[in-house]
N, C-alpha and C positions, 0 to 999 in steps of 0.2 A: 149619206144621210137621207131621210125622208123628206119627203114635203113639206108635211107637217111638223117637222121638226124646225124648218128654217122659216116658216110660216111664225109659230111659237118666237124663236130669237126676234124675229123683223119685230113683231107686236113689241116683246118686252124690251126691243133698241125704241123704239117712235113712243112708247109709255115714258120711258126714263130720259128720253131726250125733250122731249115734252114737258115732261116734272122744271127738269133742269133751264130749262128758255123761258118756263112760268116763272120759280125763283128771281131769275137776273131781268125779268120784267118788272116786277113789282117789287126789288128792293130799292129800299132809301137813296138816292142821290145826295151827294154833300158836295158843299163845295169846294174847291182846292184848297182852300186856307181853313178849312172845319176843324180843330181841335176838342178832343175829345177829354173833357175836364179830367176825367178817370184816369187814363192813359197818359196827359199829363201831368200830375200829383207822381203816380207813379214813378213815371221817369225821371222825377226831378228829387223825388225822397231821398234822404240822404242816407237811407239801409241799403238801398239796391246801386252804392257804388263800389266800382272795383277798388277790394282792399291791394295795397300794398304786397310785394314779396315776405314772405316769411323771413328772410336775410334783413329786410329793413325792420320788422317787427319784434324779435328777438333781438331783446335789449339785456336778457341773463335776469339771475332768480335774486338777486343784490339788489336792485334796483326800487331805490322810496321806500325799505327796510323801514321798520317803524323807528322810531330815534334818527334816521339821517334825514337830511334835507332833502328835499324833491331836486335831482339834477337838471339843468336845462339843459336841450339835448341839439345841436344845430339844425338836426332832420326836423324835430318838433317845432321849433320856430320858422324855419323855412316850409312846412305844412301847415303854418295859421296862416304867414304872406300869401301861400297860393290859395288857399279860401281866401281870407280876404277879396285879392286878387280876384278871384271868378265869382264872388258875390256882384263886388261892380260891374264885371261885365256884363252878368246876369243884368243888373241896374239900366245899364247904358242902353244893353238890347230892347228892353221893356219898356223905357221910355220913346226908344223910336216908335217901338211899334205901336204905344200910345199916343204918338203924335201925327202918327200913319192914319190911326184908327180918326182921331178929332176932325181931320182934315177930309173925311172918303163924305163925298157930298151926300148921299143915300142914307146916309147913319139914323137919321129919322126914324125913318122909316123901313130901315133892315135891323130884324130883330137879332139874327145871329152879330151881326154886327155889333150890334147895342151890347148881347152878354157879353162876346170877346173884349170889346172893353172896359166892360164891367171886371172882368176876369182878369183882365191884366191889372189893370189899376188896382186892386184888392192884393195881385201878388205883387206887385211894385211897393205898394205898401208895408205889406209884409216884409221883406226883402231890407225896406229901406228901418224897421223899426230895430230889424234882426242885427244890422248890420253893427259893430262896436264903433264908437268915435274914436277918431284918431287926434 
């Protein structure tokens, strides 16, 4: 190869590497604990969880026919216990980290602080109105 050919590579290596260490200079910094409201909404919706086997879902074409009773089914009621069940977890986790957040001396005056628990306490609430009395 020419001179001018590796000449050419070197520029458009030290342009693109260049681009690239400007990027990761001037992006956002966040902190360890940053949650991202969007990201989690998403993760916690309850469309984007994993269904069931098709074996547990196929219940046959019989089933709450118009005229029969609605059957109870023991997978169905053992599927409300375990919501239930990871509702109050959900609960229990949220309050910690609500009582984590009351406690972080900085809170004043750390805005991110201030919305995360603002954020939690909204979904805590949420969670706790969602929840059915037992």
């Amino acid at each position: 190869m020419s001179m001018d050919l590796w000449i050419a590579i070197g520029i458009i290596g030290v342009i693109v590497w260049g681009v690239i260490i400007l990027e990761v200079y001037h992006s956002p910094v966040y902190s360890d604990d940053y949650i991202n409201e969007e990201e989690a909404e998403h993760e916690t919706s309850p469309q984007y969880e994993k269904s069931p086997p098709n074996s547990q879902t196929d219940r046959g074409t019989t089933r709450n026919v118009a005229g029969f009773p609605p059957t109870v089914d023991p997978d169905d009621e053992w599927m409300m216990d375990h919501q239930h069940a990871q509702t109050v977890y959900q609960i229990r986790d949220l309050e910690k980290r609500l009582l984590e957040l009351h406690e972080y001396s900085d809170i004043a005056i750390d805005q991110s602080a201030q919305r995360e628990y603002l954020r939690v306490e909204k979904k805590l609430k949420h969670l706790k109105d969602s929840l059915p009395s037992a």
